[in-house]
C-alpha positions in Angstrom: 13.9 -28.5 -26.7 10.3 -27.4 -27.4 8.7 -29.3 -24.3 11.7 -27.7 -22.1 10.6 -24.4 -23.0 7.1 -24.8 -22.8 7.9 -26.4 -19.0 10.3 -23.2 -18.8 7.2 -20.8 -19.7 5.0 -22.2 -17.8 7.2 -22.1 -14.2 7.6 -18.8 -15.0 3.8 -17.7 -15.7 2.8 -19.7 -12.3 5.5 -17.8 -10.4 4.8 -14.5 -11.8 0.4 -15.5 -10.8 1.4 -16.7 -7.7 2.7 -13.9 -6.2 1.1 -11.2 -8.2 -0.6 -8.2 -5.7 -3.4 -8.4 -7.1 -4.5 -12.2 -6.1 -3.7 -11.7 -2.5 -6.5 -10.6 -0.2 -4.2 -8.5 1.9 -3.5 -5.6 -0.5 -4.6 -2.2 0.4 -3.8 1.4 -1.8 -2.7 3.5 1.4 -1.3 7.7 1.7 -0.3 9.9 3.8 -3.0 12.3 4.8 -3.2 16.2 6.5 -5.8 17.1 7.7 -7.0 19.9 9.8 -8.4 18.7 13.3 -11.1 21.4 13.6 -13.1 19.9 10.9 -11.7 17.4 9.5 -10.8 18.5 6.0 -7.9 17.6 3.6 -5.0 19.9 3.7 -2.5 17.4 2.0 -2.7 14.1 0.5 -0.2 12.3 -1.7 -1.5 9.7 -4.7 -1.6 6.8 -2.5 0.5 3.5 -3.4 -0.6 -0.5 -3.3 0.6 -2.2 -0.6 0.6 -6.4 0.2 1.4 -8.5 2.9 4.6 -7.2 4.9 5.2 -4.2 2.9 1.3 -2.8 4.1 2.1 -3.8 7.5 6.0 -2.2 7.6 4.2 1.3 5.9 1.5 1.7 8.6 3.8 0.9 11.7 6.8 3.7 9.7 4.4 6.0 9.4 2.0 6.6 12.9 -0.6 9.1 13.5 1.3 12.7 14.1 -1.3 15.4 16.1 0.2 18.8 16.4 -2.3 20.9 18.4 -0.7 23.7 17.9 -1.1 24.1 13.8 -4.4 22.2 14.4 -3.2 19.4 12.0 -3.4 16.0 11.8 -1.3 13.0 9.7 -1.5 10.0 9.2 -1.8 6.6 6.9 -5.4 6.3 5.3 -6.0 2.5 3.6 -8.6 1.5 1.5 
């Protein structure tokens, strides 16, 4: 009974490091920034959230560069 929960454990700890966000190489903290086209400063910028894999490349393509001339702002996904 011991050993099968030991085995049990251990599946689970391998699955969990497996796919943790942190080990993969494609994870990138992204937000949604305003800023002013003139010069470039921030009018709005949300927290930012940690994205991996599909989910990073399914927020950039929801979200695309807006330019509205007329309020002379800019938005768009900023990754690092």
């Amino acid at each position: 009974m011991k050993r099968k929960l030991l085995f049990g454990a251990s599946f689970l700890f391998i699955a969990w490091a497996a796919t943790s966000c942190k080990t993969l190489t494609d994870c990138q903290t992204c937000k949604l920034v305003t800023r002013k086209i003139s010069d470039n400063s921030i009018v709005t910028s949300d927290g930012g959230t940690e994205y991996c894999g599909t989910s990073l490349i399914a927020f950039k393509a929801a979200n695309p560069e807006i330019r509205n001339t007329t309020t002379d702002r800019v938005t768009k996904v900023e990754c690092n």
